[in-house]
C-alpha positions as CSV (number, residue, x, y, z in Angstrom):
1,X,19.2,18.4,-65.8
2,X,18.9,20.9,-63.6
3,X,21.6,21.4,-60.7
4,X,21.2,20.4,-57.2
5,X,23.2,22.1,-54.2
6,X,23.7,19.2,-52.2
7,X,24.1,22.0,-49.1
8,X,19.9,22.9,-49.7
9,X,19.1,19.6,-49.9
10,X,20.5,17.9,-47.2
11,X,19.0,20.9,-44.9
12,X,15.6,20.4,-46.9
13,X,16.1,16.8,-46.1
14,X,17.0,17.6,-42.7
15,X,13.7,19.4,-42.0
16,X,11.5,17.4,-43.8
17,X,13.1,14.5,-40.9
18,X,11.9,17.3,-38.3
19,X,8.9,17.6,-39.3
20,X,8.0,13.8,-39.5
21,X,8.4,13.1,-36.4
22,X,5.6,13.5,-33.5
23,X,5.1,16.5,-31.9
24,X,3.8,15.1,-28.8
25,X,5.0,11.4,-26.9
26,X,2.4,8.9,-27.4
27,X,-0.1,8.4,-24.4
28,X,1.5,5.3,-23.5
29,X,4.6,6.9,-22.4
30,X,2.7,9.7,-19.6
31,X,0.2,6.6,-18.3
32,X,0.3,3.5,-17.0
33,X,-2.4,0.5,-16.9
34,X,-2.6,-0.4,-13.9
35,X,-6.2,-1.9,-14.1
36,X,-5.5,-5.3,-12.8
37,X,-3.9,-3.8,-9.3
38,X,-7.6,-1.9,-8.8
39,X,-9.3,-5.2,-9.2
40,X,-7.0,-6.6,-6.9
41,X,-8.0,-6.8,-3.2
42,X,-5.3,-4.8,-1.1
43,X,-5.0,-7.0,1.9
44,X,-4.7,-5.4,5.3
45,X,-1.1,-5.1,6.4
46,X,-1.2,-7.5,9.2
47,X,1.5,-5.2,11.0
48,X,-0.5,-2.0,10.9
49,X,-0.7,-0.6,14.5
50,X,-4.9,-0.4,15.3
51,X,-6.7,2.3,16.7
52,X,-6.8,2.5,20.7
53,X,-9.4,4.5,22.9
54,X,-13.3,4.9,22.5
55,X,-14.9,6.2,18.9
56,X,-15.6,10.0,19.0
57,X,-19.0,11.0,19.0
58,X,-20.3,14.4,17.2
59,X,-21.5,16.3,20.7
60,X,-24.9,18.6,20.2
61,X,-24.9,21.8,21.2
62,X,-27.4,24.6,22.1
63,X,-29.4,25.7,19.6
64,X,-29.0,28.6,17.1
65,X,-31.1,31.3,17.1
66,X,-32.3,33.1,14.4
67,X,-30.4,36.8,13.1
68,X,-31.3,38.5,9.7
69,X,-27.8,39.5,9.1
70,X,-25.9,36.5,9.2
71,X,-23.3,35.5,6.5
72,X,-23.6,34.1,2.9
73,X,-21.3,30.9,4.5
74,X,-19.1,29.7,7.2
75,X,-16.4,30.7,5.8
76,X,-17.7,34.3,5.4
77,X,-18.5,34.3,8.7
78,X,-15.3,32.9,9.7
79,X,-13.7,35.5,7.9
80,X,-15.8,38.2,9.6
81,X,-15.4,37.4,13.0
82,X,-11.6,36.7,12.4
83,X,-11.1,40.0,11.0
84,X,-13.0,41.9,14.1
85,X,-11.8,39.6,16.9
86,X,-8.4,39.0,16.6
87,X,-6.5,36.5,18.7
88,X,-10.1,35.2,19.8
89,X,-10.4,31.3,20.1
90,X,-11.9,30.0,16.5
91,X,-11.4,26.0,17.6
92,X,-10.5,23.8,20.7
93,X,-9.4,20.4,20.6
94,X,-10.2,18.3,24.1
95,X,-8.6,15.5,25.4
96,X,-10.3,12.2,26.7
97,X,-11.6,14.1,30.2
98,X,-13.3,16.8,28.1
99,X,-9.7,19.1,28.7
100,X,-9.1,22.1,26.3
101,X,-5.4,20.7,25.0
102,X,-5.1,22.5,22.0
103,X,-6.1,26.1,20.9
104,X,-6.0,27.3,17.8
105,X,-6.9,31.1,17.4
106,X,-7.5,33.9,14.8
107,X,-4.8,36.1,13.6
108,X,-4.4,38.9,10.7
């Protein structure tokens, strides 16, 4: 015999409902199985333009000599001689002929 507010309980009830529930979705719902596809062979797309002109070749250059004071990396170094050369040439793209068609240069 003891009184009940039905008021407190249906908010008691109401948070009890909260707190049953799942805080987080399950994992099905953020991934999906797509095993079978990767076992799959992806055909070629038989209307898929193909490559034209010869295969580019990695050209040698002249070689490097030896300086104490180099850079940690390239990318150190690239840094360095961006920051003290300014609007120098960093890479050239050539066409077919050997032509310089693109230029791309430093900047601050």
């Amino acid at each position: 015999g003891v009184p009940v507010n039905s008021r407190v309980s249906s908010k008691i009830q109401q948070l009890l409902n909260t707190l049953k529930r799942p805080k987080r979705p399950p994992l099905k719902e953020f991934f999906v199985d797509d095993f079978e596809e990767l076992l799959e062979v992806q055909q070629p797309d038989p209307n898929q333009p193909k490559p034209e002109g010869n295969q580019m070749n990695v050209l040698k250059g002249e070689a490097v000599g030896v300086v104490t004071n180099w850079p940690p990396s390239l990318l150190a170094a690239l840094q360095r001689w961006g920051t003290t050369q300014p609007k120098a040439p960093c890479l050239t793209a050539l066409d077919t002929t050997g032509k310089a068609i693109y230029t791309l240069t430093y900047g601050r």
